[in-house]
C-alpha positions, -999 to +999 in steps of 0.1 A: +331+237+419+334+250+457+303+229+465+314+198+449+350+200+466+338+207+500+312+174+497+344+157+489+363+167+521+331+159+544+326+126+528+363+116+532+365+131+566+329+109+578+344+079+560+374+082+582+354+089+617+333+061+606+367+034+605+382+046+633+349+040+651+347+006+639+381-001+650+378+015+684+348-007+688+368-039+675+393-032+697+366-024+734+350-056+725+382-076+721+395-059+760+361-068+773+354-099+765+390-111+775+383-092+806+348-110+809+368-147+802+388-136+831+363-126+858+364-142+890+324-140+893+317-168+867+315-205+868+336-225+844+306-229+820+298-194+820+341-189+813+344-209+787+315-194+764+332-159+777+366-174+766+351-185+732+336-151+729+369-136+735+391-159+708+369-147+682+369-111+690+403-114+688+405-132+659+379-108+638+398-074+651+428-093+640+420-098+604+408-060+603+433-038+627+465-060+631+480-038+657+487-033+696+467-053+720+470-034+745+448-009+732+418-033+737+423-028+778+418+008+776+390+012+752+371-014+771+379+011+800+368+039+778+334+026+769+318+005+793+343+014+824+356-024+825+392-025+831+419-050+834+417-066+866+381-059+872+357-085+878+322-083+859+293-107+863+281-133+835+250-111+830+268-080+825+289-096+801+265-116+783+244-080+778+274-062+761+289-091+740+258-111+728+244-088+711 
C-alpha cells in the first residue's frame, strides 16, 4: 500500500516537472525567435524566415500556455543568454530554432 502510494506521488510530481518544462521551453523559444526576427545582424531575407519562425512559435505556445508574454524575454535570457535588445547572428539563430 505504501509502495503503491509513494509511485503515485513520484509519477504525478515527474508529470508536472515534465509540463512545466515543456512550457518553459515554449515560452524561451517564442522570446528567441522574436528576439532573432529583431536582430540588427540579419538581412531582410534572413528576417523574414526569423519573423516566420517567430509567428508560429507564438502561435503554438499560444494554443498550449495562453499566458504572459513577457515571460518569453526572460526564459530566452535564462536558457541561451539572448535577451531583449541583443543582437544575434542568422547562424546562431538558425542553430537554436531549426532544429
Amino acid at each position: 500500500m505504501k509502495k503503491s502510494v509513494l509511485l503515485l506521488i513520484l509519477l504525478s510530481s515527474t508529470s508536472y516537472a515534465s509540463s512545466w518544462k515543456k512550457e518553459i521551453t515554449a515560452y524561451a523559444f517564442e522570446g528567441l525567435s522574436h528576439i532573432c526576427s529583431q536582430s540588427r545582424e540579419l538581412n531582410y531575407n534572413q528576417r523574414s524566415e526569423m519573423r516566420t519562425i517567430y509567428i508560429n512559435k507564438k502561435l503554438e505556445r499560444k494554443r498550449e500556455y495562453p499566458a504572459n508574454k513577457d515571460y518569453a524575454y526572460y526564459a530566452s535570457k535564462q536558457i541561451w543568454d539572448f535577451g531583449e535588445g541583443d543582437s544575434p547572428s542568422y547562424s546562431e539563430c538558425a542553430a537554436i530554432l531549426k532544429k
